[in-house]
NUTIKOL-240628 format. One record per residue (C-alpha): residue number from 1; residue in one letter; x, y, z. Coordinates in steps of 0.1 Angstrom, whole numbers, plus 5000, padded with zeros to 4 digits. Layout:
banu nr = NUM, rest = A, x = X, y = Y, z = Z
...
***
This chain:
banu nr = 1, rest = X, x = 4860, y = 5060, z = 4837
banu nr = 2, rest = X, x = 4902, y = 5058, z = 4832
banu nr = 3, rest = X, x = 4921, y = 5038, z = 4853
banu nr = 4, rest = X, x = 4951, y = 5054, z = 4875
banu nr = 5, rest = X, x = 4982, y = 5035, z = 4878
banu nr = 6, rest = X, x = 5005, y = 5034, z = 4910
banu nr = 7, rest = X, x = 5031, y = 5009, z = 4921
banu nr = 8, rest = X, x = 5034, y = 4996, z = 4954
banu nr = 9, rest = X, x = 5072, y = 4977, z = 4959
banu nr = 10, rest = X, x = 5090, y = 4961, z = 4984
banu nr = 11, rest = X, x = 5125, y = 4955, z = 4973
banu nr = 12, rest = X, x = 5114, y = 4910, z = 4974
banu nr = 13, rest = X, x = 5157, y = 4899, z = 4974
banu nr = 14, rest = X, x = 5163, y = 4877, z = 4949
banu nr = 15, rest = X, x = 5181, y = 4844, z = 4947
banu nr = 16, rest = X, x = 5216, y = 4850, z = 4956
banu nr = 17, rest = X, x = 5209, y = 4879, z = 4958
banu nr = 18, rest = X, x = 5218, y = 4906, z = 4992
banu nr = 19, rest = X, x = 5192, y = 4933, z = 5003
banu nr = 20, rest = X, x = 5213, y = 4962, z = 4986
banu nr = 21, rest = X, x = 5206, y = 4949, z = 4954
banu nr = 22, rest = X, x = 5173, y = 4944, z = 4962
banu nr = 23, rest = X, x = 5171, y = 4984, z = 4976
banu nr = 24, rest = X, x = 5186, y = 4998, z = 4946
banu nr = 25, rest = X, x = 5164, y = 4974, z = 4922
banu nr = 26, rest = X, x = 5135, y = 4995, z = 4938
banu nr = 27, rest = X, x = 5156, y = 5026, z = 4922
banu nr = 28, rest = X, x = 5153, y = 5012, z = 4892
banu nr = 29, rest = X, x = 5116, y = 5001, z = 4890
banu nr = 30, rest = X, x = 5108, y = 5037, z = 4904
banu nr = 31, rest = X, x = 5127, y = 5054, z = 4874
banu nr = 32, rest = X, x = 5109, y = 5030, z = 4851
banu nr = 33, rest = X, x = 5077, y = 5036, z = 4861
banu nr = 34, rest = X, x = 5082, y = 5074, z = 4858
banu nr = 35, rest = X, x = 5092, y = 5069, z = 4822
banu nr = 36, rest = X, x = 5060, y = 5041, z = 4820
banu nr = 37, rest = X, x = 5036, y = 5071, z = 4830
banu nr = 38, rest = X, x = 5027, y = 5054, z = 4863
banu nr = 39, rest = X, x = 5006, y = 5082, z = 4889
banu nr = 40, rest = X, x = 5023, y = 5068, z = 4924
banu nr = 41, rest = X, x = 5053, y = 5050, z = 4934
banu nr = 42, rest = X, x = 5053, y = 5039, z = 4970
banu nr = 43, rest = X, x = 5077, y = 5016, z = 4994
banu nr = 44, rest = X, x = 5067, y = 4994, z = 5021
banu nr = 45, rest = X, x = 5080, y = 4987, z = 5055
banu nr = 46, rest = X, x = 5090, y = 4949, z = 5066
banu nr = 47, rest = X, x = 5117, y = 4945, z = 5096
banu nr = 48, rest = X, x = 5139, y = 4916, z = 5099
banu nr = 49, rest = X, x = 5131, y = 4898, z = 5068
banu nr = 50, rest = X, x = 5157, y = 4879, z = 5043
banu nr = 51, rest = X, x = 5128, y = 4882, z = 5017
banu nr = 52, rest = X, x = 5122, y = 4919, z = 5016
banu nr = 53, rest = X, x = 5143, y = 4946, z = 5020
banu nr = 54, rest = X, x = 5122, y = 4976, z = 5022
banu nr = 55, rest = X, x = 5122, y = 4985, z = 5057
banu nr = 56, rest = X, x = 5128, y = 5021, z = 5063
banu nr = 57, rest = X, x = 5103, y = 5037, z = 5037
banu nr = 58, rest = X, x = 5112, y = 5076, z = 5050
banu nr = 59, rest = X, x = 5146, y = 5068, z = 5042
banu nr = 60, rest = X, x = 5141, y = 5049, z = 5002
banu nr = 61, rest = X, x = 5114, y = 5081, z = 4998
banu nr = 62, rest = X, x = 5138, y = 5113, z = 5005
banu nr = 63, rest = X, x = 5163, y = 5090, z = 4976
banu nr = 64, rest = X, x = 5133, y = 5081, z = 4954
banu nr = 65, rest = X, x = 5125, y = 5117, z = 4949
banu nr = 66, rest = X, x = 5161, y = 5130, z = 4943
banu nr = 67, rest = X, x = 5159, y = 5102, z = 4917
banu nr = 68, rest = X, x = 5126, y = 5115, z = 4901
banu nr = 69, rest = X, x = 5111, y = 5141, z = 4887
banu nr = 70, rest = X, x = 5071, y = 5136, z = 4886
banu nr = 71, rest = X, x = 5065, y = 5109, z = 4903
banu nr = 72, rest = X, x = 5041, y = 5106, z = 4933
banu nr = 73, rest = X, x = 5063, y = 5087, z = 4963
banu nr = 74, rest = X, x = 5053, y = 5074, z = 4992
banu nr = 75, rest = X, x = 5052, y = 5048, z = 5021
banu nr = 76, rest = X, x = 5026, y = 5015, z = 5016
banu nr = 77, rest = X, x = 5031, y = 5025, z = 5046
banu nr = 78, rest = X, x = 5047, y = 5035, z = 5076
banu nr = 79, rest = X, x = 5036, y = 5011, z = 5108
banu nr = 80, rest = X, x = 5028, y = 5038, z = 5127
banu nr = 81, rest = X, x = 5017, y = 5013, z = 5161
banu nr = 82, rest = X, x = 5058, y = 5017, z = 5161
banu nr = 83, rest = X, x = 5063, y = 5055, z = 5160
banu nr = 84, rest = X, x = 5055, y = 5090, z = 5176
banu nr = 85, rest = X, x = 5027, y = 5104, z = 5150
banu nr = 86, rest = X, x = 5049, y = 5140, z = 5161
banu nr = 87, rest = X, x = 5078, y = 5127, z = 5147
banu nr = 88, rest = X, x = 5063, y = 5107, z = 5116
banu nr = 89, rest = X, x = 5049, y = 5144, z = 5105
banu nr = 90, rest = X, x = 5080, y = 5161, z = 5110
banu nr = 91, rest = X, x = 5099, y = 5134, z = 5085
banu nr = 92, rest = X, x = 5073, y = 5138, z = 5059
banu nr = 93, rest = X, x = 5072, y = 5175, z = 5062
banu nr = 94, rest = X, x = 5107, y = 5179, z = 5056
banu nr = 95, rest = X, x = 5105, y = 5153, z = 5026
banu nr = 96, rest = X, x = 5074, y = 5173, z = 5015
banu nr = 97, rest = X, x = 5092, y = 5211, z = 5021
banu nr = 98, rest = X, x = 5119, y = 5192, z = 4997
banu nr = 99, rest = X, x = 5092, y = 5182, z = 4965
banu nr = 100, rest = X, x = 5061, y = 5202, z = 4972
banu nr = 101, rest = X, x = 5030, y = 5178, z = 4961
banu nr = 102, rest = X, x = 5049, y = 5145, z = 4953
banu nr = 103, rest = X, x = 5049, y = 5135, z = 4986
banu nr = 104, rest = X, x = 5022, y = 5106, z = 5000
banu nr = 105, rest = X, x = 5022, y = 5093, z = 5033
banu nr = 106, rest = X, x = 5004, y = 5060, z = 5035
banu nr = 107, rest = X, x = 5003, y = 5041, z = 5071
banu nr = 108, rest = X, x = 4991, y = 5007, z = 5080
banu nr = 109, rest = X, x = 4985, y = 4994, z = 5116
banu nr = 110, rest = X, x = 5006, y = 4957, z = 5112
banu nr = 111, rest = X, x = 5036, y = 4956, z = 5126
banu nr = 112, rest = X, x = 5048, y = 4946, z = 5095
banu nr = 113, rest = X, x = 5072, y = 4918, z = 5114
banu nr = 114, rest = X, x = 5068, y = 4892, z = 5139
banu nr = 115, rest = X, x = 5079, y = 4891, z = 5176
banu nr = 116, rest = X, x = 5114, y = 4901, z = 5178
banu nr = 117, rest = X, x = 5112, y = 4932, z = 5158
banu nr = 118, rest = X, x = 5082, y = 4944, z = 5170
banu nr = 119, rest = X, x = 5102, y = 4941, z = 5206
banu nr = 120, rest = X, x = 5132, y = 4957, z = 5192
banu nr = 121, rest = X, x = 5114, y = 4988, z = 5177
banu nr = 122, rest = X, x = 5090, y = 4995, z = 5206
banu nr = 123, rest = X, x = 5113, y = 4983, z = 5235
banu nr = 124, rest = X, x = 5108, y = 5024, z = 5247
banu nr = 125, rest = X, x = 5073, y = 5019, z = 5251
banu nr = 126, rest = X, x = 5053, y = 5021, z = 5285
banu nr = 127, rest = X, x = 5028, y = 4999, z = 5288
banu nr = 128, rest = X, x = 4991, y = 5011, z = 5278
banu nr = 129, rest = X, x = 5007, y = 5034, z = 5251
banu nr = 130, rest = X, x = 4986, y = 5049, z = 5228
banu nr = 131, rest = X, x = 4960, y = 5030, z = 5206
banu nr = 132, rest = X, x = 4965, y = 5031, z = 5169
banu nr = 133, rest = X, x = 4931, y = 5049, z = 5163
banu nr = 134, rest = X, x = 4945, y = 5079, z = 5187
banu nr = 135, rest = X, x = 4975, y = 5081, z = 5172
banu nr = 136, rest = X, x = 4964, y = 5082, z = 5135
banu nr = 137, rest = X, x = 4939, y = 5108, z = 5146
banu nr = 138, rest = X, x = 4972, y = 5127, z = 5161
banu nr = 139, rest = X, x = 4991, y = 5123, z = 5131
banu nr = 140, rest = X, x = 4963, y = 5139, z = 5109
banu nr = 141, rest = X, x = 4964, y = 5167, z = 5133
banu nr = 142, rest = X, x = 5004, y = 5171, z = 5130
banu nr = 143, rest = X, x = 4999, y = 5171, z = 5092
banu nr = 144, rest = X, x = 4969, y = 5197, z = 5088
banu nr = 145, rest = X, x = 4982, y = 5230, z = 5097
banu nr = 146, rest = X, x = 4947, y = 5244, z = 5110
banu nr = 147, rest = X, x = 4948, y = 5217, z = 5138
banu nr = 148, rest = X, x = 4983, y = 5226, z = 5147
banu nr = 149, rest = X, x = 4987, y = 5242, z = 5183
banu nr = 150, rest = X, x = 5000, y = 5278, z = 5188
banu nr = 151, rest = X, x = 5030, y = 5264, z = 5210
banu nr = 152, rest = X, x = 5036, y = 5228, z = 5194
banu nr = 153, rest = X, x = 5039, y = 5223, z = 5150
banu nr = 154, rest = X, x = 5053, y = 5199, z = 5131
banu nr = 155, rest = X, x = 5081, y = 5220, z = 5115
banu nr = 156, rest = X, x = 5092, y = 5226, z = 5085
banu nr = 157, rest = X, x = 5056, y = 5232, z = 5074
banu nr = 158, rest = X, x = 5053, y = 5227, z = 5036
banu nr = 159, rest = X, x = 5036, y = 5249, z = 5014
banu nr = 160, rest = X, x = 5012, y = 5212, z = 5003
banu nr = 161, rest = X, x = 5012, y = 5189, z = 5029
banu nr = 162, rest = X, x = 5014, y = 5151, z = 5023
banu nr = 163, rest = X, x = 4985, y = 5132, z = 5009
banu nr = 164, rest = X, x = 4979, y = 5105, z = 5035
banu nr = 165, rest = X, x = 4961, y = 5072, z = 5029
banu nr = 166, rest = X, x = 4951, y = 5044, z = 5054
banu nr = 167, rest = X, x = 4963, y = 5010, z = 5044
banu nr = 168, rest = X, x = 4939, y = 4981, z = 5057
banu nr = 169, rest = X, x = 4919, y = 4944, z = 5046
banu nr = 170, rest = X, x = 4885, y = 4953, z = 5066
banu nr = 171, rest = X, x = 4854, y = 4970, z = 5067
banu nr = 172, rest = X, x = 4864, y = 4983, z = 5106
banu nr = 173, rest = X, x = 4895, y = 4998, z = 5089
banu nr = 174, rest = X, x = 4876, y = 5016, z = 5056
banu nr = 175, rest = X, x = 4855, y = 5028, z = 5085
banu nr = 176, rest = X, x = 4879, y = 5045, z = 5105
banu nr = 177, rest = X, x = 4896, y = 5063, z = 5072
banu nr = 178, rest = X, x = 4862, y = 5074, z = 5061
banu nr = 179, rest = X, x = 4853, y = 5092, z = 5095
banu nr = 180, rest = X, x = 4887, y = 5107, z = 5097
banu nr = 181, rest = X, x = 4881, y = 5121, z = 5059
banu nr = 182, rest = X, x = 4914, y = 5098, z = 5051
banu nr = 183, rest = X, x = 4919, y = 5084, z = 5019
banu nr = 184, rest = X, x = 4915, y = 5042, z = 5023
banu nr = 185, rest = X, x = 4936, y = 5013, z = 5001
banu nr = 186, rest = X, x = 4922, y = 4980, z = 5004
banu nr = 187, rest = X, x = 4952, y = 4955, z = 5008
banu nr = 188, rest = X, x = 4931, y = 4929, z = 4981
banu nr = 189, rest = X, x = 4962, y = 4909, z = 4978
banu nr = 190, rest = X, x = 4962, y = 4902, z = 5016
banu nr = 191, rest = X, x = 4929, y = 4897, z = 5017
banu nr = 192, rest = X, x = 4914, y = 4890, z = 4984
banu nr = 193, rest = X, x = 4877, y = 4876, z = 4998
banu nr = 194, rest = X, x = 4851, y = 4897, z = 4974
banu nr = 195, rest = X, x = 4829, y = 4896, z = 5004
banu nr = 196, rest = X, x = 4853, y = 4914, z = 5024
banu nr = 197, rest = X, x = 4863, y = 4943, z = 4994
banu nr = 198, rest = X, x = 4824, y = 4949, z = 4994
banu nr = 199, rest = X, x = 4820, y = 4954, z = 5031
banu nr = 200, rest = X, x = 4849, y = 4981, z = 5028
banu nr = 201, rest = X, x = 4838, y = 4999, z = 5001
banu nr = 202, rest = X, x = 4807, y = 5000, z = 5017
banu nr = 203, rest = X, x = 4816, y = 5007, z = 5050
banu nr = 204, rest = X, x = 4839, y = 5038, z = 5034
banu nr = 205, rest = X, x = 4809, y = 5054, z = 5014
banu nr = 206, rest = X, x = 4785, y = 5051, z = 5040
banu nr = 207, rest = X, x = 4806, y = 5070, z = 5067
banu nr = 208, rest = X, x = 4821, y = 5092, z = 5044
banu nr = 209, rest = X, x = 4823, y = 5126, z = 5051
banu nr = 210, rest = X, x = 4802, y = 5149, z = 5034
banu nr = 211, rest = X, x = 4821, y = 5167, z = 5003
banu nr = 212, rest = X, x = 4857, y = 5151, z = 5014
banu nr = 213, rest = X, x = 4881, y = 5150, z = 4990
banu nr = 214, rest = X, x = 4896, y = 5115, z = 4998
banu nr = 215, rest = X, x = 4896, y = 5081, z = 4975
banu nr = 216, rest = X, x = 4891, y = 5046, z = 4980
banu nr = 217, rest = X, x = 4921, y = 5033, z = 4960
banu nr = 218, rest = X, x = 4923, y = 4986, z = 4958
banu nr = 219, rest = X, x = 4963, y = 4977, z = 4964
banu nr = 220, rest = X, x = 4965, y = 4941, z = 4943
banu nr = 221, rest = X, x = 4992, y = 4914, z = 4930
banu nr = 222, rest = X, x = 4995, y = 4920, z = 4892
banu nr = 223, rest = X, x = 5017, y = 4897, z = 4869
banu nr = 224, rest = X, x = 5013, y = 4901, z = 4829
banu nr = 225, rest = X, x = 5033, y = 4882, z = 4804
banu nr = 226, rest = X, x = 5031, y = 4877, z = 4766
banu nr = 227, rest = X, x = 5011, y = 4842, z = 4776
banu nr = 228, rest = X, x = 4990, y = 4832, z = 4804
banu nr = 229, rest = X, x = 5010, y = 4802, z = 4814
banu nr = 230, rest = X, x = 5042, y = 4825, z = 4823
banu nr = 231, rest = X, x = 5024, y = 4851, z = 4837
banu nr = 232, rest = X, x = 5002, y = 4823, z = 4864
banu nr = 233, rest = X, x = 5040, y = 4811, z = 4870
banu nr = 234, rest = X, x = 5051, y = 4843, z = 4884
banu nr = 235, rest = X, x = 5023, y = 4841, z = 4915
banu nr = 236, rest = X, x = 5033, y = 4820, z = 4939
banu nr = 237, rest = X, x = 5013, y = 4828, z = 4968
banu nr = 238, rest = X, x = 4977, y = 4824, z = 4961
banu nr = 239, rest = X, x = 4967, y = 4829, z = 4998
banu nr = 240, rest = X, x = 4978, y = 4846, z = 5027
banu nr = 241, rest = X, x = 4974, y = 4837, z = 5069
banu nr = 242, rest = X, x = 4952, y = 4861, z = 5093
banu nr = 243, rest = X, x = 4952, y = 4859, z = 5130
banu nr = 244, rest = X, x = 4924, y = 4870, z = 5152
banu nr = 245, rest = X, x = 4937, y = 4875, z = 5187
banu nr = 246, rest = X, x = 4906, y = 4872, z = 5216
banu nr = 247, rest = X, x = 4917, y = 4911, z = 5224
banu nr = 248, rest = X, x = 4904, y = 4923, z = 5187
banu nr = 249, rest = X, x = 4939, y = 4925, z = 5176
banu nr = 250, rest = X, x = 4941, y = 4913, z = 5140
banu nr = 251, rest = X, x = 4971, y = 4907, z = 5119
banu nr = 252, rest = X, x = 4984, y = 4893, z = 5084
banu nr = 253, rest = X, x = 5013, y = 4873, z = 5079
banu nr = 254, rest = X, x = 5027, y = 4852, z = 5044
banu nr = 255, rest = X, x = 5022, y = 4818, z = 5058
banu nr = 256, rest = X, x = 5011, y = 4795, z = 5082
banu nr = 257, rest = X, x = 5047, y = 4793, z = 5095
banu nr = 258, rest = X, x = 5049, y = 4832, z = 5106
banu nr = 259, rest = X, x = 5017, y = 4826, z = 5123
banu nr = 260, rest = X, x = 5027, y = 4797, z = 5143
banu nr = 261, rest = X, x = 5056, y = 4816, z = 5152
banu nr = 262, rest = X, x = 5039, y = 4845, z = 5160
banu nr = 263, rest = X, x = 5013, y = 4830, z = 5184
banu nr = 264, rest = X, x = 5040, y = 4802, z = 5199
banu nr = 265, rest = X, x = 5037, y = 4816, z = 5230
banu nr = 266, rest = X, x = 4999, y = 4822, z = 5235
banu nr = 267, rest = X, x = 4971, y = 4806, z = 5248
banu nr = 268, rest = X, x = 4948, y = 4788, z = 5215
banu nr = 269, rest = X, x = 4920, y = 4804, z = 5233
banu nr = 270, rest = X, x = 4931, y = 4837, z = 5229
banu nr = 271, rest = X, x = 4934, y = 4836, z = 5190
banu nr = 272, rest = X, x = 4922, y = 4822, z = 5160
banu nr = 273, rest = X, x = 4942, y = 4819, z = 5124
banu nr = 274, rest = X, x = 4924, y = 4816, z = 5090
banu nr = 275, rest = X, x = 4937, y = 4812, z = 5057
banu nr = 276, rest = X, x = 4923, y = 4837, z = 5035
banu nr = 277, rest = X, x = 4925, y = 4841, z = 4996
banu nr = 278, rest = X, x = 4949, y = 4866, z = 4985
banu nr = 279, rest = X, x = 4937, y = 4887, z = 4955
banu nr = 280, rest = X, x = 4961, y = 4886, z = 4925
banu nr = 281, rest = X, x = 4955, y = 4891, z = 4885
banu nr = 282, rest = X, x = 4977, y = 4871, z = 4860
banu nr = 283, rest = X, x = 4975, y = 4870, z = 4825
banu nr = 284, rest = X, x = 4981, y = 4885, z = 4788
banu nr = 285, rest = X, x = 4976, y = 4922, z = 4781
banu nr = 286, rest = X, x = 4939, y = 4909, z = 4775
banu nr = 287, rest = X, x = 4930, y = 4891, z = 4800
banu nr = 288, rest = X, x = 4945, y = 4914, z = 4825
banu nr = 289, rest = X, x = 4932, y = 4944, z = 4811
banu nr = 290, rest = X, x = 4890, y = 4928, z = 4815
banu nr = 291, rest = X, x = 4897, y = 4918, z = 4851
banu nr = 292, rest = X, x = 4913, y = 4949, z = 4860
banu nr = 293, rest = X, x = 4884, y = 4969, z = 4844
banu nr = 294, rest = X, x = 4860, y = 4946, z = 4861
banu nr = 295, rest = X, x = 4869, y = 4953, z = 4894
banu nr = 296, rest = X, x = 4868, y = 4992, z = 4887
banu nr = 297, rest = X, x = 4834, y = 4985, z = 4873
banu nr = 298, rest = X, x = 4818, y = 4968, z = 4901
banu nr = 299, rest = X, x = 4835, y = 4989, z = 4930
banu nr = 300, rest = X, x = 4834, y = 5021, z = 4914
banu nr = 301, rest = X, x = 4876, y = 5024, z = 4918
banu nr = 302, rest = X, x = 4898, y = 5047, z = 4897
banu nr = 303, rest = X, x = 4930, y = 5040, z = 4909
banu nr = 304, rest = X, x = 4948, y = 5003, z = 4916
banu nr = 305, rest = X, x = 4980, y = 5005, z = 4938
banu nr = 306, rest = X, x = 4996, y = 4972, z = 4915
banu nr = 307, rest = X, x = 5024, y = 4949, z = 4938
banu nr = 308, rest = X, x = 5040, y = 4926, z = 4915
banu nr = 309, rest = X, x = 5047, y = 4894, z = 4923
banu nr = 310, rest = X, x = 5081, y = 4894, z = 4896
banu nr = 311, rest = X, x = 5116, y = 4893, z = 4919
banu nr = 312, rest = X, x = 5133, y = 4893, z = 4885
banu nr = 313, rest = X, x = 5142, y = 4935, z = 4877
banu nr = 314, rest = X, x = 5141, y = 4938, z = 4843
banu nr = 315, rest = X, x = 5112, y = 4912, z = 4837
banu nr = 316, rest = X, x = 5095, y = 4931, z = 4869
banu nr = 317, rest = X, x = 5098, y = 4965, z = 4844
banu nr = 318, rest = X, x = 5088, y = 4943, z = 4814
banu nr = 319, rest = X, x = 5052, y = 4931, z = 4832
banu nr = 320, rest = X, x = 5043, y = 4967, z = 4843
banu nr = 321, rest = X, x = 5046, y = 4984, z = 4808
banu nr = 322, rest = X, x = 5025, y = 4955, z = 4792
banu nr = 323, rest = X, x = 5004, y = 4963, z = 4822
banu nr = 324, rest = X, x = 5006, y = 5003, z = 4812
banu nr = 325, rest = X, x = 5001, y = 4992, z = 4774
banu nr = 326, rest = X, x = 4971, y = 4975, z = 4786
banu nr = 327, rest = X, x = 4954, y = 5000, z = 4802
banu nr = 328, rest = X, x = 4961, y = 5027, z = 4780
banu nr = 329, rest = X, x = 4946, y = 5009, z = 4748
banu nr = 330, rest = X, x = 4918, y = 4998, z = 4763
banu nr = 331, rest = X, x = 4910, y = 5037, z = 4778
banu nr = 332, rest = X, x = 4921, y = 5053, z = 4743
banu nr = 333, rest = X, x = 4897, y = 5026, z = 4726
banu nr = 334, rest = X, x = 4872, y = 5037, z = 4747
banu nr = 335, rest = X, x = 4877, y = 5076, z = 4746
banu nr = 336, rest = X, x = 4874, y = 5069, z = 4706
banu nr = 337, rest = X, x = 4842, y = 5048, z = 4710
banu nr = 338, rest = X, x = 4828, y = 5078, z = 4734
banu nr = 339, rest = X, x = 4838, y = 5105, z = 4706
banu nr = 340, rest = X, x = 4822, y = 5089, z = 4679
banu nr = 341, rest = X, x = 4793, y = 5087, z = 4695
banu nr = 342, rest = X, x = 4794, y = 5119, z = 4707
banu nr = 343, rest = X, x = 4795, y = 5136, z = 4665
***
């Protein structure tokens, strides 16, 4: 089985650096990648961050592909708990009507900040809006033209609509994709527990629908490096912080500090916040290449949406073509293995 390439970025700001470099770093990395042979490129969303810069994905996209050619971009993803799923579709149908079939629409249900921006973006909200589970569901309906209404459609239509993925760390979300015939990424460098990767994948292949088309893809922290000691140096955050809030809410923040924050003014019976291990592989061409494969091996995946870890651009670029190199060799070695057993 060949592995499938995508990138997943969030323009991380460097030292000394301001967001706009950050932003137009992300150019960069995108344009790389096409040239590297990567399948995806897609953007995140974080709001009010000094750390990451990437928080209007349906803006960096409609840039992205003007930049491109071939490329697949996308948002890893849109927090659609923030947004009318009308207007979401609408966005990506224009960017969509504007590169037919490059166009992915990936939407996760964190806020993807903490209190105040979460206030800021939804301070139009009535109370008892819409749960995310409804409003996915609506979203897919905007998107598929056959479950448009006569009187209301999500114009421009495109001639392909956008591919859309669910992004979530749990069985309950792998679920929910799988019922809705969504495509699923696993956020394994949120939540990098092998226990917890099983449970989704088997959560999505039990309730899949029968003869969908959609993919469980695994979204990880990648760092290569010409030795292993530079490429460990690279990850610095080996775990990650989840809160379980009495209500079933449950969210992932970077460190115990954003969850303290988070939960400052809540009751401690009403939540419960775990440190988790975050799933990241760091190494030579080698030793990345076996894990990588590994993984495919034992949960049947094709396609790995890689973060890196690497603020630094150009030795960002440098760790995902040894990453490319890797995965190419060891596929062509294969393929020849395969045909000379096949004579």
């Amino acid at each position: 089985m060949s592995i499938i390439l995508s990138i997943l970025d969030q323009s991380p700001v460097g030292e000394g650096e301001q967001g706009e470099q950050a932003v137009r770093n992300t150019v960069r990395l995108a344009e790389a990648a096409e040239k590297l042979g990567y399948h995806r490129f897609w953007v995140s969303e974080h709001h009010n961050s000094s750390q990451l810069a990437g928080s209007a994905p349906e803006a960096l996209i409609g840039y992205l592909l003007a930049k491109t050619s071939t490329l697949k971009i996308g948002s890893g993803g849109v927090m659609l708990q923030h947004y009318s799923p009308y207007k979401v579709a609408e966005i990506f149908h224009v960017l969509a009507s504007l590169a037919p079939n490059r166009v992915d629409l990936g939407v996760g249900k964190a806020p993807g900040g903490l209190n105040l921006s979460t206030q800021a973006l939804q301070e139009d909200f009535k109370p008892g809006h819409t749960d995310f589970s409804q409003k996915l569901l609506d979203l897919k309906a905007y998107l598929d033209s056959d479950e448009q209404t006569e009187n209301l459609k999500a114009t421009p239509i495109p001639s392909v609509v956008p591919q859309m993925f669910l992004l979530g760390g749990s069985a309950e979300s792998a679920e929910l994709a799988a019922k809705l015939g969504i495509s699923f990424v696993f956020a394994y460098f949120i939540n990098g527990e092998e226990a917890a990767l099983k449970e989704a994948r088997d959560a999505f292949d039990k309730h899949n629908l029968e003869g969908a088309n959609n993919k469980f893809l695994l979204a990880l922290t990648v760092a290569v490096a010409e030795d292993e000691e530079k490429a460990l140096s690279y990850i610095k955050h080996k775990e990650s912080v989840k809160i379980s809030f009495s209500d079933g809410r449950k969210l992932n923040v970077g460190s115990v500090e954003d969850a303290k924050e988070l939960v400052k003014d809540a009751n401690k019976a009403d939540y419960y916040i775990k440190i988790q291990k975050a799933g990241y592989i760091a190494g030579t061409k080698v030793t990345v290449s076996k894990n990588m494969i590994e993984l495919s091996r034992v949960y049947d995946i094709d396609e790995f949406i890689v973060l890196s870890p690497i603020v630094d651009i150009e030795e960002k670029i440098s760790s995902f073509r040894l990453l490319k190199e890797a995965l190419d060799t060891e596929h062509n070695f294969n393929k020849k293995n395969n045909d000379e057993v096949s004579v």
